[in-house]
C-alpha positions as semicolon CSV with decimal commas, in nm:
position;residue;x (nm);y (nm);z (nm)
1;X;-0,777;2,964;-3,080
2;X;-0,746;2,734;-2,748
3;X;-0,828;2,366;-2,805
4;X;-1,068;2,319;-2,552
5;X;-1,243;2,640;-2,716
6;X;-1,262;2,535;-3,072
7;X;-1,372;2,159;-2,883
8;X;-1,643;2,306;-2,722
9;X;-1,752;2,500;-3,007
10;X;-1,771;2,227;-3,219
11;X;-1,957;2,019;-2,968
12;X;-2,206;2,323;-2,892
13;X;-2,282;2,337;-3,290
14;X;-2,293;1,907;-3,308
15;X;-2,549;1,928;-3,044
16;X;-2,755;2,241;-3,196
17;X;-2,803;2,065;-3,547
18;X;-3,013;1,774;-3,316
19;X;-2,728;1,517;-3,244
20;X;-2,654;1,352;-2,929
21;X;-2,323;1,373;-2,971
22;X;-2,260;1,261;-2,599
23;X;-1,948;0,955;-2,705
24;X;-1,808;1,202;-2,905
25;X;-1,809;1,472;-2,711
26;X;-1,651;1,267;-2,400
27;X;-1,414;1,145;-2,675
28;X;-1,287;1,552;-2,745
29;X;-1,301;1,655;-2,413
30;X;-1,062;1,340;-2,317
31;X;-0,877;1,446;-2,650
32;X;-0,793;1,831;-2,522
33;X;-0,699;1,732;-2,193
34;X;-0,440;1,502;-2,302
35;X;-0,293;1,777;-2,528
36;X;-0,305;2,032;-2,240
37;X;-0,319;2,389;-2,270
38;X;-0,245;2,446;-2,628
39;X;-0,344;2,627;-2,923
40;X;-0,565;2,430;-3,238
41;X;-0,236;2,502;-3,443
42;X;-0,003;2,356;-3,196
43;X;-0,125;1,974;-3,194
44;X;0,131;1,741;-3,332
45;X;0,109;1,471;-3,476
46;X;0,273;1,290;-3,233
47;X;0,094;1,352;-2,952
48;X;-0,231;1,294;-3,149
49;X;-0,101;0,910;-3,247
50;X;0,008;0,852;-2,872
51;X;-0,352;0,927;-2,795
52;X;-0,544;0,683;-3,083
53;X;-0,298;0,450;-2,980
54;X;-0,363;0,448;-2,577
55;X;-0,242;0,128;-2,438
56;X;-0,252;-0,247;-2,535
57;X;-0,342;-0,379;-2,898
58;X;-0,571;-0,145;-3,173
59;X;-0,912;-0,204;-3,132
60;X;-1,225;-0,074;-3,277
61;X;-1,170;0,223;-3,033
62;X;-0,895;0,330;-3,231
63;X;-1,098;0,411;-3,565
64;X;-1,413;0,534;-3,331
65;X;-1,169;0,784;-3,197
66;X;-0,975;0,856;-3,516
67;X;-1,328;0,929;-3,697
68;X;-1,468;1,174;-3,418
69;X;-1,142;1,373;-3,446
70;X;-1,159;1,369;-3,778
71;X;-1,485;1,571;-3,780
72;X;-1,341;1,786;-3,576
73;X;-1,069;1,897;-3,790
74;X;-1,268;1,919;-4,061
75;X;-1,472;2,149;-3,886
76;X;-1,128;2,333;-3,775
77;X;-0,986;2,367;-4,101
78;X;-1,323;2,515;-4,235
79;X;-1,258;2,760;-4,056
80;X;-0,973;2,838;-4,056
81;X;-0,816;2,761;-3,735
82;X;-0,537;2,489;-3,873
83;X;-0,448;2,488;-4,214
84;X;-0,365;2,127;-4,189
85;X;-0,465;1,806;-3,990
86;X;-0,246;1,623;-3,756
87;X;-0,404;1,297;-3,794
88;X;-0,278;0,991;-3,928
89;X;-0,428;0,955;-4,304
90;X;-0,595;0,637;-4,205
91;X;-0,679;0,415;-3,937
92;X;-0,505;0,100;-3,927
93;X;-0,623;-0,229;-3,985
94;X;-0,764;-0,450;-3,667
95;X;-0,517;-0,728;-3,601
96;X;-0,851;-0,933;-3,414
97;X;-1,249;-0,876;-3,451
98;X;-1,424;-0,859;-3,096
99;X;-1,613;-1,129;-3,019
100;X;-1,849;-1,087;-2,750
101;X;-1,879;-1,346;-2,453
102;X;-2,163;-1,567;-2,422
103;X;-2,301;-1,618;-2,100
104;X;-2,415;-1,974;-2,019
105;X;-2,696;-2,086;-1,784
106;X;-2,458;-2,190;-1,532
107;X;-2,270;-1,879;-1,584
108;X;-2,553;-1,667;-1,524
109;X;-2,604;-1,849;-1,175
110;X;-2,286;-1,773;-1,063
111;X;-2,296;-1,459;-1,104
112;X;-2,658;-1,451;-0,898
113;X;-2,510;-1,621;-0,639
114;X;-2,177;-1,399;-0,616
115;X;-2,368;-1,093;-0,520
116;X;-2,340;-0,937;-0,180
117;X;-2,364;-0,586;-0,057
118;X;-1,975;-0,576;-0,009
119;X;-1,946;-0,624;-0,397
120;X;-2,226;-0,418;-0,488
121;X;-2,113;-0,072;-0,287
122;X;-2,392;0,181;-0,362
123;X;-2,639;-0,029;-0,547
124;X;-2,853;-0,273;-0,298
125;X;-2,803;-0,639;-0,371
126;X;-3,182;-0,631;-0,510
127;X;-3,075;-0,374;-0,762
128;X;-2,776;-0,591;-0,893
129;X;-3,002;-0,866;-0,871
130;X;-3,281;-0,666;-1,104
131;X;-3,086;-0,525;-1,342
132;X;-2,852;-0,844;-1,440
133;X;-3,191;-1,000;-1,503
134;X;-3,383;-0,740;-1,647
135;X;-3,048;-0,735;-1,908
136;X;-3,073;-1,052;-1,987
137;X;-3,451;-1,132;-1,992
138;X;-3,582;-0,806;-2,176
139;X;-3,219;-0,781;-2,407
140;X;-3,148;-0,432;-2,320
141;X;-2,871;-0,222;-2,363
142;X;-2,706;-0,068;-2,015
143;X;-2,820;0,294;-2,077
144;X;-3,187;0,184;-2,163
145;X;-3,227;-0,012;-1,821
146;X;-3,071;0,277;-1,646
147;X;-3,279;0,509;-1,767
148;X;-3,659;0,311;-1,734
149;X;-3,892;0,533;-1,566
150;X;-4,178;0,402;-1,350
151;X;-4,422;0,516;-1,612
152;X;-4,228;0,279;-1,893
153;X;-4,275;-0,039;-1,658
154;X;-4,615;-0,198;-1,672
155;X;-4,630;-0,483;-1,442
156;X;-4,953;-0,549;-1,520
157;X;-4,963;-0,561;-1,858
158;X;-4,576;-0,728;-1,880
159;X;-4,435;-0,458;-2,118
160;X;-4,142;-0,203;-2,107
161;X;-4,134;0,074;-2,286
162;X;-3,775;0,201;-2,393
163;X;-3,802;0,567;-2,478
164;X;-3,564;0,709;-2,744
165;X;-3,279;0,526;-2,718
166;X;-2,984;0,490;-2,957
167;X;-3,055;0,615;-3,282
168;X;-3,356;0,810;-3,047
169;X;-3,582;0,489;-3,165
170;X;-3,868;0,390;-2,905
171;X;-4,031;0,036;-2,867
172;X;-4,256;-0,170;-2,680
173;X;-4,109;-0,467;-2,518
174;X;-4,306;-0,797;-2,374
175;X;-4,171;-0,963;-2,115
176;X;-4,217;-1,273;-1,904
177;X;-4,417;-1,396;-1,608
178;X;-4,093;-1,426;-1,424
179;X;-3,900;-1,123;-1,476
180;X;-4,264;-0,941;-1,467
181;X;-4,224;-1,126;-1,094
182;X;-3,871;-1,004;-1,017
183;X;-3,960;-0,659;-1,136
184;X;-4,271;-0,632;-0,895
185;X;-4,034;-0,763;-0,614
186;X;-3,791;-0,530;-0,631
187;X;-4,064;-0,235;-0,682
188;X;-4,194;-0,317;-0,360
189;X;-3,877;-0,282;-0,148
190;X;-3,686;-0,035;-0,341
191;X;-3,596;0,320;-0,146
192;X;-3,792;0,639;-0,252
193;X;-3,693;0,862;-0,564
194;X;-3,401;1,108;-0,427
195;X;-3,392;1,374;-0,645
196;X;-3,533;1,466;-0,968
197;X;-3,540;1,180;-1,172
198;X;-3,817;0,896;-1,210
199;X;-3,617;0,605;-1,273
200;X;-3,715;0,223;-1,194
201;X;-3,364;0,123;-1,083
202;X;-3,198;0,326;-0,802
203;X;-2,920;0,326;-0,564
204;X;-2,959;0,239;-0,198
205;X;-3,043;0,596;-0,123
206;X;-3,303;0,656;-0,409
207;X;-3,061;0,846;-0,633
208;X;-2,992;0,782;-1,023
209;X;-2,777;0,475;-1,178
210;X;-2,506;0,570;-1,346
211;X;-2,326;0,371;-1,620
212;X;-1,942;0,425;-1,416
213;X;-2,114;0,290;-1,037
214;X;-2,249;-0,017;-1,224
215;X;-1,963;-0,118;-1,411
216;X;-1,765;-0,113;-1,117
217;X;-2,009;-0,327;-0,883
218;X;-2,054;-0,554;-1,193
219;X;-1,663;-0,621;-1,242
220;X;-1,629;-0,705;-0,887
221;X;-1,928;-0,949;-0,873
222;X;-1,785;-1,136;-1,149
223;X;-1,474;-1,171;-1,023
224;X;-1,610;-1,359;-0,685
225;X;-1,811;-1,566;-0,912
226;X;-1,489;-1,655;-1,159
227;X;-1,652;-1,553;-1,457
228;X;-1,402;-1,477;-1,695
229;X;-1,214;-1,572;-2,053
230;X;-0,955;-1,789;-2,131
231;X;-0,937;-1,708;-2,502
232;X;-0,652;-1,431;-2,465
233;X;-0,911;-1,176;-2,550
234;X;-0,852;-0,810;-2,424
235;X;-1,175;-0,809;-2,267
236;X;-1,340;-0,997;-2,003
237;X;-1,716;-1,090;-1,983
238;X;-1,879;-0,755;-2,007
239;X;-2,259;-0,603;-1,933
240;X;-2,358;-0,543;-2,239
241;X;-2,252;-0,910;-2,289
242;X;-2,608;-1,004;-2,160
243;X;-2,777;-0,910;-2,465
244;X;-2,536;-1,039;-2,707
245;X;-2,636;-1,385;-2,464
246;X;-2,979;-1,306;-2,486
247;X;-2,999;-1,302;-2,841
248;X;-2,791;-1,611;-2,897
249;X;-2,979;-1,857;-2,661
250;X;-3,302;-1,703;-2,883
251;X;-3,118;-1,825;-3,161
252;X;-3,038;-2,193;-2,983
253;X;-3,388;-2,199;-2,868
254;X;-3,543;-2,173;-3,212
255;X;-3,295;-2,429;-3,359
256;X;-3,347;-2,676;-3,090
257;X;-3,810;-2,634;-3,150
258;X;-3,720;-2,698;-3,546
259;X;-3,823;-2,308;-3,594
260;X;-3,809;-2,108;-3,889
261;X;-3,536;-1,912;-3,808
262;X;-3,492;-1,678;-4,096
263;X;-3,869;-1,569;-4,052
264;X;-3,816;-1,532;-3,690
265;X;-3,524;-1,328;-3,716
266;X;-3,672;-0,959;-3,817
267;X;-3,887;-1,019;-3,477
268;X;-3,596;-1,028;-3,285
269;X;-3,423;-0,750;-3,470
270;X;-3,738;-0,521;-3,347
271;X;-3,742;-0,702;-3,032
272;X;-3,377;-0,590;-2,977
273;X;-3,445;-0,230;-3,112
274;X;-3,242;-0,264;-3,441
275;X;-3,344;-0,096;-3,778
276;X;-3,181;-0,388;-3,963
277;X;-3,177;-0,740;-3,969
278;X;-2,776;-0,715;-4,034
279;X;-2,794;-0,544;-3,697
280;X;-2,881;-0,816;-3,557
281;X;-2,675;-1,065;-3,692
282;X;-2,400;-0,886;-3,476
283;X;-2,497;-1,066;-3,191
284;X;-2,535;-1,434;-3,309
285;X;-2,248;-1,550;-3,197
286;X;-2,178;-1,901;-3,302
287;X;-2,087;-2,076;-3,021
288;X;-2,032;-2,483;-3,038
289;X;-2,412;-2,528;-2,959
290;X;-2,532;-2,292;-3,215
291;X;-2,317;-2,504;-3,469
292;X;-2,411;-2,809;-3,355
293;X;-2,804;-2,709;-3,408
294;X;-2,725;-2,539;-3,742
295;X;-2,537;-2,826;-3,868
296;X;-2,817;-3,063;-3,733
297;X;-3,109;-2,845;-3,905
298;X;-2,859;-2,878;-4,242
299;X;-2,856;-3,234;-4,226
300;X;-3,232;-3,277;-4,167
301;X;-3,252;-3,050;-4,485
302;X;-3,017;-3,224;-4,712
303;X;-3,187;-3,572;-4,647
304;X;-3,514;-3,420;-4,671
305;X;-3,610;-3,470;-4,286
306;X;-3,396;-3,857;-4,249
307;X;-3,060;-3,904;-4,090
308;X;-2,848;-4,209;-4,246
């Protein structure tokens, strides 16, 4: 059978079953192409590793990619359309963990300040504007920003509602007086809907957000404002950086009021949408602030509230 066939099929029965399946099937689509116009049987091993490897150093992407194909040989082999699999028997081991970057105040300004409509293309200035905010004050993923309705946005009340999102989990979140404000604003003067959607954030011509337009206006925008790392990581400051930040200043915040942090912490995990506290944990980076409050809150704790 043709790869892109048996791909497809797979994907068709993935989706039937109830999953989303939408990374992975981007990830096997991308995964036939680059083998061409071949038959299941025909994929070598070779050609397979050249595409988990892809350029630069072995991330995470690596395994995320080896597992999805994985499934889909299984699925192949069931059935008897290889007899064997050309994948590498197991994914090799990380050489660095990720560590997201943490926006500071001053970073967050610049970035403000760097936007212009020359940088932002099809999104409005306003919409940039918006949805860095809305990112960072409500600690939302990309996808669930992009795809708040009007109905999910009470002003009124200050409350989003994000609408089966990863793991197709819904919640409430509360938000504040100020990005209540900023939402209101830009509800005011934003275009009418074009087309058939109902989201909050549009374009300049009412149309849909999509994840590839944003990235692209964002990366520019952070450019002009100089934004970047100097830790020799892969990856520069990213989007979804916002909520790592968001979660980390909550973190800082507590520390620096003399909070109960461990109690506080499964509020933020359903603030953030996670099933776990663990989940959560993820984000709390420890930058030298963090320490410095953790190793302050220690102290107070080992000499029973005195410092000597």
């Amino acid at each position: 059978m043709n790869l892109s066939q048996a791909v497809e099929q797979y994907i068709l029965l993935k989706q039937s079953l109830g999953f989303r399946f939408r990374i992975q099937s981007y990830t096997l689509r991308a995964f036939s192409r680059a083998m061409g116009k071949l038959s299941v049987g025909q994929v070598k091993p070779a050609t397979v590793r050249a595409f988990l490897d892809g350029h630069g150093p072995v991330t995470e992407a690596w395994s995320q990619k080896w597992s999805i194909l994985r499934g889909f040989y299984a699925y192949a082999i069931a059935r008897g359309m290889v007899r064997r699999s050309p994948l590498p028997l197991q994914a090799p081991k990380i050489s660095q963990t990720f560590t997201p970057y943490i926006y500071s105040q001053q970073d967050l300004r610049k970035l403000l300040g760097a936007i212009t409509p020359e940088r932002t293309w099809s999104l409005s200035p306003q919409t940039m504007r918006t949805l860095l905010l809305l990112l960072y004050g409500a600690g939302l993923r990309l996808s669930e920003a992009l795809n708040l309705e009007d109905a999910h946005v009470d002003l009124k009340e200050r409350m989003l509602q994000v609408q089966r999102s990863k793991f197709f989990k819904s919640r409430l979140v509360p938000i504040g007086a100020k990005l209540a404000a900023v939402l209101a604003d830009y509800a005011e003067g934003r275009p009418p809907i074009r087309g058939a959607h109902r989201c909050f954030l549009r374009t300049k011509t009412g149309c849909r957000l999509h994840a590839s337009t944003v990235g692209k206006s964002f990366r520019a925008v952070r450019e002009a404002a100089g934004v970047r790392r100097t830790d020799g990581s892969r990856y520069q400051p990213r989007l979804h950086d916002l909520r790592h930040s968001r979660a980390t200043h909550c973190l800082l915040a507590w520390y620096r009021e003399g909070a109960d942090v461990q109690a506080l912490l499964p509020q933020l995990s359903a603030y953030l949408g996670h099933a776990e506290v663990i989940d959560t944990q993820r984000y709390l980076t420890m930058t030298p602030e963090l320490r410095e409050q953790a190793s302050e809150r220690f102290v107070r704790y080992a000499w029973g509230g005195r410092r000597e």
